[in-house]
Phi, psi and omega in degrees: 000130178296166209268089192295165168316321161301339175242032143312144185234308194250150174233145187238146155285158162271183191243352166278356193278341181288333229236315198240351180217080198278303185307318202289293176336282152357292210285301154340263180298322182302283197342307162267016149284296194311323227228067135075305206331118162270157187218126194228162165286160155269144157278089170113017170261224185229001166180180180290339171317058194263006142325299177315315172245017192274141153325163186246125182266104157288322187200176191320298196256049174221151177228149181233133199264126148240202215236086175316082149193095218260150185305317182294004191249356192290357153309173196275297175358290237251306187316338200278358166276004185273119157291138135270119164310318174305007157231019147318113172261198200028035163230032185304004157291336171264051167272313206247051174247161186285127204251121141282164183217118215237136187244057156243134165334115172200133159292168161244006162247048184215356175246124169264135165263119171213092184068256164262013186233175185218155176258126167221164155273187189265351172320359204239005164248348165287325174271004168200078197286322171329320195269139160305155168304315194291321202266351163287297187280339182307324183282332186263343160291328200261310190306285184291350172053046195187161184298141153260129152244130199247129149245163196329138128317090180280084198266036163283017189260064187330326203253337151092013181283142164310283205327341168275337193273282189220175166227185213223118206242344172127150183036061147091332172276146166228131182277139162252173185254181210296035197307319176310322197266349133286309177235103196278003182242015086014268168321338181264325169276335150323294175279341157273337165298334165271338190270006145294347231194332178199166167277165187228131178224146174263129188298154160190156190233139149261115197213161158265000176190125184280122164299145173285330195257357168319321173329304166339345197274282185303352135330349205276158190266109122296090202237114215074212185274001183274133164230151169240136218248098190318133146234181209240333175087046168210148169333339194261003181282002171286311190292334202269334175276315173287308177290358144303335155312306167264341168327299210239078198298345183288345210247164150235125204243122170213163189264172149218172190267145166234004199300336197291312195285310180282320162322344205241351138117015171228161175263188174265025176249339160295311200250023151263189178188101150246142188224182175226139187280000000 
């Protein structure tokens, strides 16, 4: 089993983030001061994703390195927002960790970890089209050592991440987000590609008019026994806090604002890097 969000430890920030999410930032790092968390800047990267482009921690030592450079980032405008990890400062423990190097286009917020399996959309085969389907997932199979289950691309997503879809809450569940009241025929292929594979319990608001940004709930960060939950300042951020609460009774579930960041189109499991130290 790949190394889940419960035995996490340290949450690393981007150092753009004091800067461009001033408020989230504040809230943020207190939360995880109050509940012990530890936490560092990244040094030197290029925008706030730093999911997308930090390694993936499989186990204590080992990290699967890929290759950060997403279609959407491929204006002349835009490049300057591509991070190279190899110049990433303060993680100089991973010098003496054991490294994969998997040599595909890849976010890291399209790999969900859930136990012996990991979740992508098929956006990873769009992005590395040179390659057969078959010779896309054989590689991504062999770097995590472990089954892929791929849902639909929805490509009104541009970026195309699992991590907008669903999290992986522990024994065998996956929470998914309130995808019918954005696409209900989405949503169906969503759940039928997971439910081969896991119980699936669905996020849903009683609410009288669906916020566009909801979706957004299931973004959320765990590090340990901790989840921090965005909220939007709408009705569904109460609601979005008790069933998470009850998915993970195990957990202490608090909320934090999050708008400066879901305005900008990620959350706050996009713009972490949790890992265990």
């Amino acid at each position: 089993m790949m190394l889940p969000d419960s035995l996490t430890n340290t949450v690393f920030l981007s150092d753009w983030l004091p800067e461009v999410c001033p408020t989230l930032y504040q809230c943020l790092t207190k939360a995880l001061t109050d509940n012990a968390v530890a936490y560092r800047i990244l040094d030197n990267t290029n925008d706030i994703w730093c999911r997308d482009f930090m390694p993936i921690q499989i186990d204590e030592k080992r990290f699967v390195f890929y290759t950060y450079n997403p279609d959407y980032l491929q204006a002349r405008h835009k490049r300057r927002y591509i991070t190279d990890v190899k110049k990433v400062q303060n993680v100089d423990f991973l010098r003496q960790a054991q490294t994969v190097n998997l040599d595909l286009v890849l976010d890291g917020g399209n790999v969900v970890k859930c136990g012996h399996k990991v979740v992508m959309t098929e956006k990873v085969f769009v992005e590395n089209n040179n390659l057969s389907r078959n010779e896309v997932q054989r590689l991504i199979e062999e770097a995590f050592q472990c089954d892929i289950v791929f849902l639909p691309w929805d490509k009104k997503e541009k970026c195309g991440h699992s991590d907008g879809i669903i999290h992986y809450i522990g024994d065998g569940k996956i929470l998914l987000t309130n995808y019918g009241d954005l696409s209900p025929y989405f949503y169906r292929r969503f759940r039928n590609a997971l439910e081969h594979h896991f119980e699936v319990v669905s996020l849903k608001y009683n609410v009288k008019r669906f916020h566009s940004r909801s979706w957004s709930y299931i973004n959320f960060l765990q590090v340990g026994c901790l989840v921090l939950v965005p909220q939007l300042c709408i009705p569904e951020d109460e609601q979005a806090l008790q069933q998470i609460a009850e998915a993970m009774p195990q957990c202490k579930v608090a909320g934090v604002p999050a708008l400066e960041a879901v305005r900008k189109g990620g959350a706050l499991n996009c713009i972490s890097w949790n890992i265990k130290l």
